[in-house]
SEGUMAR-123548 format. One record per residue (C-alpha): x negated, y negated, z. Coordinates in Angstrom, 3 decimals. Last residue first. Example, Ala and Ser with C-alpha at 12.3 -4.5 7.8 and 13.67 -1.06 7.14 Angstrom:
BEGIN
<node east="-13.670" north="1.060" up="7.140"/>
<node east="-12.300" north="4.500" up="7.800"/>
This chain:
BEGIN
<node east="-5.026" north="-14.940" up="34.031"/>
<node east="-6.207" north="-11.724" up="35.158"/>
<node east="-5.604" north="-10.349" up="31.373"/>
<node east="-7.728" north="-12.771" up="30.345"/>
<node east="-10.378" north="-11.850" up="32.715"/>
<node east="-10.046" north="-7.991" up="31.980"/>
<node east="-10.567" north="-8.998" up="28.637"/>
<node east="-13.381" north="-10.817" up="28.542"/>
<node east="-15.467" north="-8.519" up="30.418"/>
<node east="-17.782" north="-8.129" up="27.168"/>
<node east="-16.840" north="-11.223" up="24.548"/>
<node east="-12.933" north="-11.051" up="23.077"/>
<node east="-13.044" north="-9.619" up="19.785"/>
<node east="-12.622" north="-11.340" up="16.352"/>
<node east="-16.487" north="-11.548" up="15.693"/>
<node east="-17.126" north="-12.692" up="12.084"/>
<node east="-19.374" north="-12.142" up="8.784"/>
<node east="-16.802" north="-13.770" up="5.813"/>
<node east="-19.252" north="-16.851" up="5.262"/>
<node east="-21.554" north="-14.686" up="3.740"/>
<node east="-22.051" north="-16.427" up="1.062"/>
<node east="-22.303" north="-13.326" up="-1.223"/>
<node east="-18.796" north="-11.859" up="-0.828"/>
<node east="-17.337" north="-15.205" up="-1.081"/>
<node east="-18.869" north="-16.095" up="-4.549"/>
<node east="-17.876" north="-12.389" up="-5.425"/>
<node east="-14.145" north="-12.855" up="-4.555"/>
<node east="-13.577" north="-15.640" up="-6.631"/>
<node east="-15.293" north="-14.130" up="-9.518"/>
<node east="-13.501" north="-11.033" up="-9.688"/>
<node east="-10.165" north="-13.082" up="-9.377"/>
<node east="-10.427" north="-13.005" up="-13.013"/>
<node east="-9.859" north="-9.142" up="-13.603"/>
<node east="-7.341" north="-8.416" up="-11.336"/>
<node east="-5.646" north="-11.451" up="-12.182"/>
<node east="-4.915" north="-9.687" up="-15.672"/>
<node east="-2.062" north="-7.495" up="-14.956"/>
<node east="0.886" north="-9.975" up="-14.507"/>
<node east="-0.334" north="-11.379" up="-18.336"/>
<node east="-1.019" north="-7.915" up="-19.325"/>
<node east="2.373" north="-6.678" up="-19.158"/>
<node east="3.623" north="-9.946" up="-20.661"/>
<node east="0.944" north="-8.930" up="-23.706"/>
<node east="2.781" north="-5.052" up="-23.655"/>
<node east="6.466" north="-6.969" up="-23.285"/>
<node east="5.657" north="-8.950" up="-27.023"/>
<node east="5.435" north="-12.521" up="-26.308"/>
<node east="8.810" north="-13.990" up="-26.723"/>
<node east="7.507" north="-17.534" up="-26.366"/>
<node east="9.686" north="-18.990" up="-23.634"/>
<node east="11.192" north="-15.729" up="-21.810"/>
<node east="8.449" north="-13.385" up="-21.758"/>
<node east="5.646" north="-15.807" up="-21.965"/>
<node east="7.056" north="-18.410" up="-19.666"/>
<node east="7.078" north="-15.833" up="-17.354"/>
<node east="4.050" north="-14.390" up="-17.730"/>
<node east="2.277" north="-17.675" up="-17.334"/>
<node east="4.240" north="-18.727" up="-14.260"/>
<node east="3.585" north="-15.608" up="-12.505"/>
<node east="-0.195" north="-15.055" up="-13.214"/>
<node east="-1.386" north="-18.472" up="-12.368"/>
<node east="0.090" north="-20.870" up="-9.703"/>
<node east="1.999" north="-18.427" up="-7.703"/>
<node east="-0.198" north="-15.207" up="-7.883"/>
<node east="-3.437" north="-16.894" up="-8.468"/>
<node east="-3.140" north="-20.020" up="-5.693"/>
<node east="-1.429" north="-17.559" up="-3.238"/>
<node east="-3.723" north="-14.599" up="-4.094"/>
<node east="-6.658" north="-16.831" up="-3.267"/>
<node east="-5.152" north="-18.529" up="-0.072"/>
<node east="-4.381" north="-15.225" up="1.274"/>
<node east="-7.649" north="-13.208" up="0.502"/>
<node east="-9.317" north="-15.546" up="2.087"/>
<node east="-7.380" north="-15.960" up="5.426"/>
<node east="-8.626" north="-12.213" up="7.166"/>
<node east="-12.322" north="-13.038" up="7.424"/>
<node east="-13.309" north="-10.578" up="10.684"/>
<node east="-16.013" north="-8.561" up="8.434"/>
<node east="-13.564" north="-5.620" up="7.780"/>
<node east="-11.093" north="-9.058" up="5.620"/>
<node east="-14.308" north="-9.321" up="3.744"/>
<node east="-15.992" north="-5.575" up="3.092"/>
<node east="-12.180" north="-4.248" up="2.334"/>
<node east="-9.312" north="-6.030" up="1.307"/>
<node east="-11.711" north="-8.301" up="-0.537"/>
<node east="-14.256" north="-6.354" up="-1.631"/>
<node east="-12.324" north="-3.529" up="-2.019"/>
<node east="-9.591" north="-5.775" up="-4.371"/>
<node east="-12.676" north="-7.118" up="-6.097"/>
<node east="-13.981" north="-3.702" up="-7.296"/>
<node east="-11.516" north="-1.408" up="-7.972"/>
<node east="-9.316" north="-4.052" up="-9.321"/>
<node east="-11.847" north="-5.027" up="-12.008"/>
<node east="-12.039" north="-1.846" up="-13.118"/>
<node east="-8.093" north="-0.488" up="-12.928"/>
<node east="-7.683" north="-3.810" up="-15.513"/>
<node east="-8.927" north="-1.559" up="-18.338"/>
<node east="-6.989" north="1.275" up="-17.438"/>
<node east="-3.708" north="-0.744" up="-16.213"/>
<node east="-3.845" north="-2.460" up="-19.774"/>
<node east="-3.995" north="1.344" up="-21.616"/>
<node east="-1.001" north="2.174" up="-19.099"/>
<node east="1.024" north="-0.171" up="-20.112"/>
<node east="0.558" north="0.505" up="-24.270"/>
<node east="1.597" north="3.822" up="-23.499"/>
<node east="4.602" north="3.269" up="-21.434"/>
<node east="5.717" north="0.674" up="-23.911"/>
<node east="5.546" north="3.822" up="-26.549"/>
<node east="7.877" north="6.140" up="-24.376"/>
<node east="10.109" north="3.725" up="-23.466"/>
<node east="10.443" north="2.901" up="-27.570"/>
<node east="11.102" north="5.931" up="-28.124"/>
<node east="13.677" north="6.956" up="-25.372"/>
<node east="13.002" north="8.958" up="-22.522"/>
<node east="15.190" north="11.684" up="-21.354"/>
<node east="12.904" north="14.321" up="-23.244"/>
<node east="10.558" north="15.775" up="-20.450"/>
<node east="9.279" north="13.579" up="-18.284"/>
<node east="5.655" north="15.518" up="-17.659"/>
<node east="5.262" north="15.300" up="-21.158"/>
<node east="4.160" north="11.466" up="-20.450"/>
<node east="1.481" north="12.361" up="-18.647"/>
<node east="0.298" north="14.072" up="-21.478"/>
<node east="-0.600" north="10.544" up="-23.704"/>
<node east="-1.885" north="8.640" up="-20.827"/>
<node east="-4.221" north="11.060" up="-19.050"/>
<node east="-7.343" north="9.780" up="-21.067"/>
<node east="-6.782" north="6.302" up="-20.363"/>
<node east="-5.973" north="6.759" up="-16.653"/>
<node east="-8.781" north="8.480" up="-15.909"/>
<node east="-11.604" north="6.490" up="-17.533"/>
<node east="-9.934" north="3.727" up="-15.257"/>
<node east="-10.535" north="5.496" up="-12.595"/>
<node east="-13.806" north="6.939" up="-13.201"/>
<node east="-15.036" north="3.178" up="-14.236"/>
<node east="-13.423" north="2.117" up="-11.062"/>
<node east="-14.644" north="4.303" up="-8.503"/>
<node east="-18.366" north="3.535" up="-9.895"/>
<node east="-18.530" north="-0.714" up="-9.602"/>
<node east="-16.574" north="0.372" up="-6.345"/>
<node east="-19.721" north="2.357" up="-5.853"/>
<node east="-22.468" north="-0.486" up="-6.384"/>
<node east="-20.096" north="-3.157" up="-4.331"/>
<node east="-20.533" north="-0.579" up="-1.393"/>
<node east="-24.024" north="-0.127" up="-1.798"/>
<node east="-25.119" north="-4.027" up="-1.589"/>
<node east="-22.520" north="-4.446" up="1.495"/>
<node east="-24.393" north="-1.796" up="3.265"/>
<node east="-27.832" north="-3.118" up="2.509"/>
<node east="-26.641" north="-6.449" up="3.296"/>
<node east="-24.885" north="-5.759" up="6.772"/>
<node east="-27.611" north="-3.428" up="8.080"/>
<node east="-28.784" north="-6.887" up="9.919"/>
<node east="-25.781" north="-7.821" up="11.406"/>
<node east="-25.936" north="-4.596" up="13.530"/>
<node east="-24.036" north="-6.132" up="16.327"/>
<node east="-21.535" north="-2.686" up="17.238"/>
<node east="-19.047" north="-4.988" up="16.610"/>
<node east="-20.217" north="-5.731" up="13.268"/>
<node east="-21.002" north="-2.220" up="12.379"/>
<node east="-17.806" north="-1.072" up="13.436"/>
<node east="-15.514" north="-3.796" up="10.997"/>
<node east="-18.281" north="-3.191" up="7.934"/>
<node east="-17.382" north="1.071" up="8.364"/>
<node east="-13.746" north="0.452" up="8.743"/>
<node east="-13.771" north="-2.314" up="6.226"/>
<node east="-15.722" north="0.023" up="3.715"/>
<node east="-13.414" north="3.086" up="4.594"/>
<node east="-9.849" north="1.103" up="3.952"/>
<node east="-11.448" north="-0.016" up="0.150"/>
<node east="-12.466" north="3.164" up="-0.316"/>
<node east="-9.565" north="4.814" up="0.265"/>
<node east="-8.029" north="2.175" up="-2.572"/>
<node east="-10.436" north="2.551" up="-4.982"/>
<node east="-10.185" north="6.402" up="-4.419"/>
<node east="-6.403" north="6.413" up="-4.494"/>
<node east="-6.694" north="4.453" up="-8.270"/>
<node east="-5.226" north="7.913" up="-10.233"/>
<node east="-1.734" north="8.303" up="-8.343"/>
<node east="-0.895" north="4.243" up="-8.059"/>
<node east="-1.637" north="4.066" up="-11.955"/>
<node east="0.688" north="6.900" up="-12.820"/>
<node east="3.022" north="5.110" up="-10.627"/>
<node east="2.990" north="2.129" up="-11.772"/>
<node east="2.666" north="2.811" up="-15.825"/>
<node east="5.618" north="5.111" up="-15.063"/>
<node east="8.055" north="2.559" up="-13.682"/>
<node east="6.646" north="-0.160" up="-16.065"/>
<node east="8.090" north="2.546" up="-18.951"/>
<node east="11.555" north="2.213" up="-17.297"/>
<node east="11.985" north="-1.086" up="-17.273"/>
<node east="10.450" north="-2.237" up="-20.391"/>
<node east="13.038" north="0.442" up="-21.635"/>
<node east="16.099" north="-0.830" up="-19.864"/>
<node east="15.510" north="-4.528" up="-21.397"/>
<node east="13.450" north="-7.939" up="-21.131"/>
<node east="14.706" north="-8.773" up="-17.489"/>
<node east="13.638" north="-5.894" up="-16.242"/>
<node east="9.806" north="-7.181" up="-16.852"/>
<node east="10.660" north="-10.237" up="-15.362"/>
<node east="12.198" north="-8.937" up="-12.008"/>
<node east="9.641" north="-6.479" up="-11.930"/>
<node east="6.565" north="-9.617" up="-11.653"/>
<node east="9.024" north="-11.000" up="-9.285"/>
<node east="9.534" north="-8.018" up="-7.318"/>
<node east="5.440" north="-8.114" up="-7.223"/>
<node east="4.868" north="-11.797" up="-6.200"/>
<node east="7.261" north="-10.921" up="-3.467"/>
<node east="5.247" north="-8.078" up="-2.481"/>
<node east="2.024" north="-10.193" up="-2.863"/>
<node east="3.059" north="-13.317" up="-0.714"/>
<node east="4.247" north="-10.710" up="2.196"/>
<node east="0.635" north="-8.929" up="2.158"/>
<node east="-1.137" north="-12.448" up="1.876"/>
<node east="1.206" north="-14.387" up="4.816"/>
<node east="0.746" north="-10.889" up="6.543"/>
<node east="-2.666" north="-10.563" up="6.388"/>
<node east="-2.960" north="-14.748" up="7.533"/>
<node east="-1.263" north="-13.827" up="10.239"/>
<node east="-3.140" north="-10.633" up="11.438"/>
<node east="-6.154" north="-12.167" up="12.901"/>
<node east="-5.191" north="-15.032" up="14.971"/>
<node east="-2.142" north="-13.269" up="15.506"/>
<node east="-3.562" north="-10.228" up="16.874"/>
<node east="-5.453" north="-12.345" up="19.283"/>
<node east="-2.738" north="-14.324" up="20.431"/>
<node east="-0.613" north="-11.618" up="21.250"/>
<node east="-3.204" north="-9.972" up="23.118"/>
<node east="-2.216" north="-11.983" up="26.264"/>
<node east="0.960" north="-10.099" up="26.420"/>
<node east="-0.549" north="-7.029" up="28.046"/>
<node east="1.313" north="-4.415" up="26.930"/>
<node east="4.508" north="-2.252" up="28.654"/>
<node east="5.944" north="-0.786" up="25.843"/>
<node east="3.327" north="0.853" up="23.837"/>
<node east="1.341" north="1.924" up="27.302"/>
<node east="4.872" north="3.682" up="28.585"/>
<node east="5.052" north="5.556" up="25.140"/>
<node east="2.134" north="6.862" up="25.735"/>
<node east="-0.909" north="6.528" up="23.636"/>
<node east="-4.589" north="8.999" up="24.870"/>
<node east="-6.826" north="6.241" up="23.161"/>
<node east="-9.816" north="8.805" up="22.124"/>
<node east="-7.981" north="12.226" up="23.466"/>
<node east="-5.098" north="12.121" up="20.145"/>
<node east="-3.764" north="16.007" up="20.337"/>
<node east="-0.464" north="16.809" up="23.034"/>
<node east="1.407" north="13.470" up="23.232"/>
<node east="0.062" north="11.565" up="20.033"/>
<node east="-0.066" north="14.550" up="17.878"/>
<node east="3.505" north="14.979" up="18.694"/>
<node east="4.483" north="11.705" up="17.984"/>
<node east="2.827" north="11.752" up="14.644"/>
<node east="4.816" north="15.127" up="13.875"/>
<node east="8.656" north="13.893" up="14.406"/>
<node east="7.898" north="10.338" up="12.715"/>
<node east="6.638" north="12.360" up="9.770"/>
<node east="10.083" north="14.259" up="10.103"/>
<node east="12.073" north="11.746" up="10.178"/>
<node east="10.372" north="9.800" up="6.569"/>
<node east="10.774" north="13.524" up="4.992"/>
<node east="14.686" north="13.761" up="6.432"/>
<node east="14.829" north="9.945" up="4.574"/>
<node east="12.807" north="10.787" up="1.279"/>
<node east="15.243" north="13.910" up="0.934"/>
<node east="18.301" north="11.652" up="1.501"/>
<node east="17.179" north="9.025" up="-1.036"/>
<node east="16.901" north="11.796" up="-3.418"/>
<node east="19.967" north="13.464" up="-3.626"/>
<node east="21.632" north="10.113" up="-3.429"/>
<node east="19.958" north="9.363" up="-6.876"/>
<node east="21.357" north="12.477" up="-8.332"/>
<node east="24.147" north="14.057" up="-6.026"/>
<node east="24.212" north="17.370" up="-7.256"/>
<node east="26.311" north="19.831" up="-4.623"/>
<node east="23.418" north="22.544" up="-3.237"/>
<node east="24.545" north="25.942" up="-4.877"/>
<node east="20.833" north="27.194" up="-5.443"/>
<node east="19.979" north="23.896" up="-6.990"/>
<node east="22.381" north="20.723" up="-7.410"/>
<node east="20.026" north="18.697" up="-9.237"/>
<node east="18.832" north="15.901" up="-6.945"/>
<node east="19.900" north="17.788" up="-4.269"/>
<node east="18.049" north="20.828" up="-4.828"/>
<node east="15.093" north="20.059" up="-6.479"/>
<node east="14.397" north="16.298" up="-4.560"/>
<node east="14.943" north="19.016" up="-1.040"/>
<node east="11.963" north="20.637" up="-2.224"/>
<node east="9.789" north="18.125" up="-3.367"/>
<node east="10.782" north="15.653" up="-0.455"/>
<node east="9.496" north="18.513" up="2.535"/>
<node east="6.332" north="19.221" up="0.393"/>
<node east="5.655" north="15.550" up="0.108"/>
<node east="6.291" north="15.121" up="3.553"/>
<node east="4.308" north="17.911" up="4.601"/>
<node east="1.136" north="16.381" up="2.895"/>
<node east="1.793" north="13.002" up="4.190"/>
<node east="1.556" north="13.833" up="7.372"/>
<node east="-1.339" north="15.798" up="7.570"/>
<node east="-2.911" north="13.178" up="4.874"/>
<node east="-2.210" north="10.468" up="8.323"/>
<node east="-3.498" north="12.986" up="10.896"/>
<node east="-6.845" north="13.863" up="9.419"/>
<node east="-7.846" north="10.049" up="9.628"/>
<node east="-8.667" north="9.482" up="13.847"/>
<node east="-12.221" north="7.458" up="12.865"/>
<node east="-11.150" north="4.258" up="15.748"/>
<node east="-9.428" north="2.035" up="13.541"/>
<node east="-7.805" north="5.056" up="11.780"/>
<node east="-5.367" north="5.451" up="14.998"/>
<node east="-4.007" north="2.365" up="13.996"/>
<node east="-3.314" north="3.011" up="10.830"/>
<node east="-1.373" north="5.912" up="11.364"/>
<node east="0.514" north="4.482" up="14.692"/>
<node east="1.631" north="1.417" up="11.979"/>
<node east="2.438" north="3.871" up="9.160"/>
<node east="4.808" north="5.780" up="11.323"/>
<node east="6.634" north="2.734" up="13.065"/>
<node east="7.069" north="1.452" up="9.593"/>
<node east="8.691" north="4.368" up="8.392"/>
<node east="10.983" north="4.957" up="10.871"/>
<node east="12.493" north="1.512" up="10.990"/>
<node east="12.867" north="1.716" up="6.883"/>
<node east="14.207" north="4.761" up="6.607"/>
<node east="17.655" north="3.749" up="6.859"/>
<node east="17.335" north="1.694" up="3.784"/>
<node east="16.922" north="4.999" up="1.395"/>
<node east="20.390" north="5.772" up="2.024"/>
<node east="22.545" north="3.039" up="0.693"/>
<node east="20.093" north="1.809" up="-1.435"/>
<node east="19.902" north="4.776" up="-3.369"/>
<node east="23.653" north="4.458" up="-4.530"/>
<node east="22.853" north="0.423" up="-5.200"/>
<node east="19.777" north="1.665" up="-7.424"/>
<node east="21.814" north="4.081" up="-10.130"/>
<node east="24.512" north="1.277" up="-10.304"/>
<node east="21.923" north="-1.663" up="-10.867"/>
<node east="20.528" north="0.453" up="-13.844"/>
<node east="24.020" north="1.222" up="-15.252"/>
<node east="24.726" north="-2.573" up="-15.114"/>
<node east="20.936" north="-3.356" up="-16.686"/>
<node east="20.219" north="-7.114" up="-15.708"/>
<node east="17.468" north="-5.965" up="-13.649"/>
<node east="15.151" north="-7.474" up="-10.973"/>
<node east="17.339" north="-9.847" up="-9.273"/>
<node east="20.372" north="-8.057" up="-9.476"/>
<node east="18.455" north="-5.305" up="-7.713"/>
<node east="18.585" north="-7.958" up="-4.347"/>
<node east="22.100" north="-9.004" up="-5.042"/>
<node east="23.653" north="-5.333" up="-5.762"/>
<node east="22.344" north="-3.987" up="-1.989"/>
<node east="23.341" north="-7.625" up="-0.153"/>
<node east="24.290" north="-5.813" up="3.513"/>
<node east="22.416" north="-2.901" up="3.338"/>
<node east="19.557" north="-4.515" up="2.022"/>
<node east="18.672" north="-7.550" up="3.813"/>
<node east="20.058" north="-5.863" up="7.010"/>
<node east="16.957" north="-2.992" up="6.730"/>
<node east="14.668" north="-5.913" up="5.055"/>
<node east="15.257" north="-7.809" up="8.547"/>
<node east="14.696" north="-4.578" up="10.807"/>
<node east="11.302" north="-3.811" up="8.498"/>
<node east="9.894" north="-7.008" up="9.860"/>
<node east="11.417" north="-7.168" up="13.490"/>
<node east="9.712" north="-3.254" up="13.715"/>
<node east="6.112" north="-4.083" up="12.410"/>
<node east="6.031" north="-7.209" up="14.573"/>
<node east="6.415" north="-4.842" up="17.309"/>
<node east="4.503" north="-2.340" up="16.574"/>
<node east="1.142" north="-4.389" up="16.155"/>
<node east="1.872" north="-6.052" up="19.660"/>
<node east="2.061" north="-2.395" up="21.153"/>
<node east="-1.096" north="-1.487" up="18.962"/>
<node east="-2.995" north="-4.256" up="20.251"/>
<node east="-2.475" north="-3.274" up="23.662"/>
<node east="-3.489" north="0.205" up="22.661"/>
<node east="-6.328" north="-1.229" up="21.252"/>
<node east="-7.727" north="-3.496" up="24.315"/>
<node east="-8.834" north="-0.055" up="26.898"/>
<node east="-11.033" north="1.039" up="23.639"/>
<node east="-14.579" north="-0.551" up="24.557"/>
<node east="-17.245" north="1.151" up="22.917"/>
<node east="-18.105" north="-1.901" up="20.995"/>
<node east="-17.975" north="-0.449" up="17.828"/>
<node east="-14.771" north="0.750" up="18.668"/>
<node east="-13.795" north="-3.079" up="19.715"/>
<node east="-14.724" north="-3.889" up="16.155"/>
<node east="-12.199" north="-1.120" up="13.993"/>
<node east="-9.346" north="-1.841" up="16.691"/>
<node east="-9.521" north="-5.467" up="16.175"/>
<node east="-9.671" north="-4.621" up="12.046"/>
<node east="-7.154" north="-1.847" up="12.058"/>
<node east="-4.737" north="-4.169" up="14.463"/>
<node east="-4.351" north="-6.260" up="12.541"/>
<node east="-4.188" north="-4.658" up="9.372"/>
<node east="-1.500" north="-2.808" up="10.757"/>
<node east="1.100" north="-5.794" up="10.433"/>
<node east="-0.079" north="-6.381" up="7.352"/>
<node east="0.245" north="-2.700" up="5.838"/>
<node east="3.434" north="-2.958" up="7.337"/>
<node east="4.472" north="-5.841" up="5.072"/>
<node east="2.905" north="-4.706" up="2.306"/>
<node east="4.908" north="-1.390" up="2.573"/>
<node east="7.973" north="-3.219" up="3.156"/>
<node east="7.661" north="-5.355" up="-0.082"/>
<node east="6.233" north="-1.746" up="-1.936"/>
<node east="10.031" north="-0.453" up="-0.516"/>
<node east="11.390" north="-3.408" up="-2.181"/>
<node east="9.811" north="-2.069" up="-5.703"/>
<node east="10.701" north="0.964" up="-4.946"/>
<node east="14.589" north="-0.367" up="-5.318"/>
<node east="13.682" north="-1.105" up="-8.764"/>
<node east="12.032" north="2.102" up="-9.388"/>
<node east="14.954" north="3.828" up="-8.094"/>
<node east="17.394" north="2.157" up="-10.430"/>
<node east="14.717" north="2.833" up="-13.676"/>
<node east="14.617" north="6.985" up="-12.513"/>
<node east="18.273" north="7.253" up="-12.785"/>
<node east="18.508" north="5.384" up="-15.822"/>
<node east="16.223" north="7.381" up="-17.661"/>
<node east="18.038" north="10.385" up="-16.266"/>
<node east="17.154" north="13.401" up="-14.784"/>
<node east="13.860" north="14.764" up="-15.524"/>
<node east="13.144" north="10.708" up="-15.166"/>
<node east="14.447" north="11.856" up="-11.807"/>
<node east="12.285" north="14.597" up="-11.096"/>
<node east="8.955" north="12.310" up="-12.436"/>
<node east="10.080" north="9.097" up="-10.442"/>
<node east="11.290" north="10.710" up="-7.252"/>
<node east="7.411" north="12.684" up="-7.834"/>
<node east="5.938" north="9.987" up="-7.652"/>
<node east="7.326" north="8.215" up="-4.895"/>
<node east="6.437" north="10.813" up="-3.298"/>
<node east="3.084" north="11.439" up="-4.874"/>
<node east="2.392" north="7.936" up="-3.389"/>
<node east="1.689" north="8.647" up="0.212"/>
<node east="-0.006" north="12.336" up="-1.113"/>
<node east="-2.912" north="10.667" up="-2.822"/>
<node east="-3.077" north="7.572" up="-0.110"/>
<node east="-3.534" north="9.779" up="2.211"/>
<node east="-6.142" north="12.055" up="-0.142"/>
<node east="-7.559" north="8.469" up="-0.499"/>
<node east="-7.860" north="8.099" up="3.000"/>
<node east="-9.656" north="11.558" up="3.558"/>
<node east="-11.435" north="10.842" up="0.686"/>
<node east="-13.227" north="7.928" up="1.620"/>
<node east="-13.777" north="9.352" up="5.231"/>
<node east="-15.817" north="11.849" up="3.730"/>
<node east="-16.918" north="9.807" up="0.919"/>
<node east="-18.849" north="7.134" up="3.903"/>
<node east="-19.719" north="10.112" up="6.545"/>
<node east="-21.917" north="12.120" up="3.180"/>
<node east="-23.179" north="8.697" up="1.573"/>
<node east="-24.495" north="7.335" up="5.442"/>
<node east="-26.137" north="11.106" up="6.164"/>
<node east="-27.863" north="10.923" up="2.505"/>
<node east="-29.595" north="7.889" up="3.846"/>
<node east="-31.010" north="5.454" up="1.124"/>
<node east="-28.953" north="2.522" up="1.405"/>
<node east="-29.222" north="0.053" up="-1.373"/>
């Protein structure tokens, strides 16, 4: 274990600075869920669904970042930050064909996609309206979250909770008065809302370029470096950032899928998952800050070649995502019961009961997550080892959790709070997995170009 105090202040200090992110990041969505559960129950189920494509996009961008968080991450250690912006530019672009193909996917085949996840009419409804706003924000949001992530390779965190502070400001407001026609706004629901998440989504893109023309010093971006890149690091991100992708775009499917069932068993399975979710993305932003700080922190010390602090550092991290997910999980439990207040009286019964009973599996599961998933997302794909955490999630998404929980819900009627558990419980298994990798150090990698390197490739 690491004994420094200095190493435990700079670790939680960037820990919650990401989580705080994280915090905000999701209070949108939370709070679309909370002011339009205030609303209707169908309301808030239609938007949950279509969240559920918007968590597809957000894997997708996270992947595309990835990349260029862990090159970025290792040539800071090396002092050497002429490569990143290169890296960005390739980073950006993938980001932008991604989210430009889920833009046509769902403007063109709104009731098709939600189809899939619901067989609720007045559920599909309520998600088609948001649809046709909410898909506009696609482009802008990924080319947000990309130059956020980015500029967190190299320490630059205060910008992304800046951001996501004023947009969830910006989307409370404008959720009160167009969701329910405040202060002589008109009341247009679910419209209401997918309008104030796109003005939000404008205006983060609004104050990330401005911190990039008149505040960022380290990598000083222009749009001229972003456009004009050196193609050569093509290869390099996509050594790196394919396999991230392949994971991130296996897991947001896997996800819809895991919806798809669930609102396939009835409105109120529906809407209590949508709670369970988002109560549970609110309370696990430490596991997940954590997660981003430990591969930032494993990605520098590799490129900075102290292999040797490796198992020290590696020993403490696994010690306090052990921590982050007892508290976490502690959390949810206890929360449970007046979280549900926060809805007011639009829920039915039984909703309010399934929601219960999903977020005392998401308590329990919350541990293992906490663990494994930073481990993983974190201390293994920071090390330079981005095609583990693919080929596990593709053998336990697709060949475990999915097919059991489906044939459970649909073959053998298994109550929806043991189907609930059933998509849940990989987080729990996949513990093992991800500790036998962990420990043989296989994961320890340079994905940088040598010193002078670059300049040669680029010469070529």
């Amino acid at each position: 274990m690491i004994r420094e105090k200095s190493f435990y202040r700079a670790f939680f200090a960037l820990t919650l600075s990401l989580a705080l992110q994280n915090l905000l990041t999701f209070g949108v969505n939370l709070m679309d869920t909370v002011m339009l559960g205030r609303y209707s129950q169908e309301a808030m189920s239609g938007v949950s669904l279509c969240n559920q494509i918007q968590f597809l996009l957000q894997m997708l961008v996270g992947g595309a970042g990835e990349g260029a968080v862990v090159l970025g991450s290792q040539y800071w250690g090396k002092k050497n930050l002429e490569p990143i912006s290169h890296i960005i530019g390739v980073a950006l672009r993938f980001g932008a064909a991604l989210s430009a193909l889920l833009f046509g996917a769902v403007l063109l085949f709104p009731t098709q996609l939600l189809g899939l996840l619901s067989n609720d009419a007045a559920v599909i409804a309520q998600g088609t309206a948001y649809f046709q706003i909410i898909c506009f924000s696609y482009i802008i949001f990924t080319v947000t979250n990309i130059l956020v992530a980015s500029l967190r390779s190299v320490g630059a965190v205060k910008i992304g909770y800046a951001i996501s502070f004023s947009t969830l400001c910006i989307n409370i407001t404008l959720n009160y008065l167009l969701i329910y026609g405040s202060l002589g706004c008109p009341e247009l629901g679910v419209r209401g809302a997918a309008a104030a998440t796109l003005v939000s989504r404008c205006v983060e893109l609004g104050i990330v370029a401005y911190y990039l023309k008149y505040r960022e010093k380290r990598l000083n971006l222009t749009l001229k470096k972003l456009i004009f890149i050196d193609g050569s690091y093509v290869k390099d991100y996509n050594r790196v950032s394919a396999p991230v992708l392949v994971n991130q775009a296996l897991w947001g499917v896997a996800q819809m899928v895991q919806t798809g069932i669930l609102g396939h068993l009835g409105g109120d399975v529906t809407a209590a998952n949508a709670i369970a979710v988002q109560v549970y993305q609110v309370l696990s932003v430490a596991a997940y800050g954590a997660a981003s700080a430990s591969g930032i922190v494993v990605g520098r010390s590799i490129g900075e070649g102290k292999r040797e602090a490796l198992r020290p550092l590696v020993a403490t991290l696994q010690a306090l995502f052990i921590a982050i997910g007892l508290v976490s999980g502690g959390l949810i439990f206890l929360v449970r019961t007046p979280i549900l207040a926060v809805f007011g009286g639009n829920l039915t019964e039984r909703a309010r009961s399934l929601a219960l009973q999903f977020m005392a599996v998401i308590s329990v599961t919350t541990v293992g997550t906490a663990y494994q998933m930073a481990c993983d997302t974190g201390i293994i794909r920071g090390g330079g080892d981005t095609a583990f955490s693919a080929r596990m999630n593709l053998i336990s998404m697709w060949g475990i959790v999915v097919p059991f929980s489906a044939m459970a819900a649909f073959w053998w009627k298994a109550p929806p709070a043991a189907v609930f558990f059933l998509l849940k419980w990989d987080q729990i298994y996949k513990i093992v997995p991800v500790a036998l990798r962990l420990h043989s150090w296989k994961w320890v990698r340079s994905v940088t170009r040598p010193a002078g390197a670059e300049k040669e490739e680029a010469r070529v």
